[in-house]
C-alpha positions in Angstrom: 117.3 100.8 93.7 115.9 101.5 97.1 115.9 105.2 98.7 115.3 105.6 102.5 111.4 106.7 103.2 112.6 110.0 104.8 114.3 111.4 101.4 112.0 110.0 99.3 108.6 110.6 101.3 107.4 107.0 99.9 108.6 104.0 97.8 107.7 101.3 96.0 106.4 98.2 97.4 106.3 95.2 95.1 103.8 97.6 92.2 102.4 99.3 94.5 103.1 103.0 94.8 102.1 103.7 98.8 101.7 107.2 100.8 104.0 107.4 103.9 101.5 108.7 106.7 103.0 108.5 110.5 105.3 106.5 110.1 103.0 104.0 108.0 102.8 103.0 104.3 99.1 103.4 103.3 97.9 101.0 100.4 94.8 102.5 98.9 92.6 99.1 98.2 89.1 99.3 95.2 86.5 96.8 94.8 89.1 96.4 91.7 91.9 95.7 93.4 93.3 92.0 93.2 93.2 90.0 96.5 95.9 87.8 95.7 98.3 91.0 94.1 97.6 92.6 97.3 98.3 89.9 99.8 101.6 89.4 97.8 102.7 93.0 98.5 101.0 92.9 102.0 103.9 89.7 102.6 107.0 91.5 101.1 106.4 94.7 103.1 106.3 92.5 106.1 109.4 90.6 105.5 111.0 94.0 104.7 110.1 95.2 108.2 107.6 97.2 107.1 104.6 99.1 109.0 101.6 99.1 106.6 97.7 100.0 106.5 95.1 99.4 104.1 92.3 101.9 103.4 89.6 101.1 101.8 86.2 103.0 101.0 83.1 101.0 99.9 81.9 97.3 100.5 83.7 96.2 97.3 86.9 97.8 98.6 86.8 96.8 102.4 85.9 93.1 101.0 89.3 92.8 98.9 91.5 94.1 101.7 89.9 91.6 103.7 90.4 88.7 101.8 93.8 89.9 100.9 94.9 89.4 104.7 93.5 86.5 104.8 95.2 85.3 101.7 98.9 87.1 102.5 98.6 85.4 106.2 98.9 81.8 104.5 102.0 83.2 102.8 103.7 84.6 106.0 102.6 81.5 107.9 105.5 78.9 106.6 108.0 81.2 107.7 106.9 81.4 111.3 105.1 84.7 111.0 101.6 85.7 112.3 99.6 88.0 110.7 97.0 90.0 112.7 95.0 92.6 111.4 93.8 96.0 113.5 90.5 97.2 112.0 89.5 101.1 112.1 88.2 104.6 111.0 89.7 106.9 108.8 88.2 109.9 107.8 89.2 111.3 104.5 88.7 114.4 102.5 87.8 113.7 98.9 86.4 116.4 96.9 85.9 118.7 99.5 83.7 116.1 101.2 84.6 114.1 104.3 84.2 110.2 104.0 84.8 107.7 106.7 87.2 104.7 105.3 88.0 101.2 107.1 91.5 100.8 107.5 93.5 97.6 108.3 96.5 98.1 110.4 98.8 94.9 109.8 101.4 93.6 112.2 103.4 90.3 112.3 104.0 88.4 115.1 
């Protein structure tokens, strides 16, 4: 059961449990995180009409949301759908400390 974003602050996207953040759902990505898992709920929040950014902080973590766009723009691409990916900064406060994270805005076209 589905609750609009404004009463609910966020909701589930495929098993992913995002922050809503201006208007955008924001998908924390580790060096653990699964490519393929991700580019699976990077394609359903697309086809839901979604606007969604990755964050990621550290190598491991930037490399998996990279290869998860590249992976969930083959799955969009049957259905007529572009993927393009934004790259920027973030800066985050984690411990009391500041850290910059890459982020990957993500919009079909």
């Amino acid at each position: 059961m589905e609750h609009p974003a404004e009463e609910k602050h966020h909701e589930e996207i495929g098993t992913i449990d995002p922050i809503l953040e201006n208007g955008y759902y924001v998908l924390r990505v580790s060096g653990s995180s699964n490519a393929k898992n991700l580019a699976t709920t990077i394609s359903q929040a697309l086809f839901d009409s979604r606007k969604l950014k990755l964050r990621a902080i550290g190598a491991g973590a930037v490399n998996q949301a990279y290869k998860a766009c590249a992976v969930a723009r083959g799955y969009v691409a049957p259905r007529g759908v572009d993927l393009l990916v934004r790259p920027g900064f973030d800066t985050v406060t984690i411990d009391d400390k500041e850290i910059s994270a890459v982020t990957f805005l993500i919009v079909a076209q």
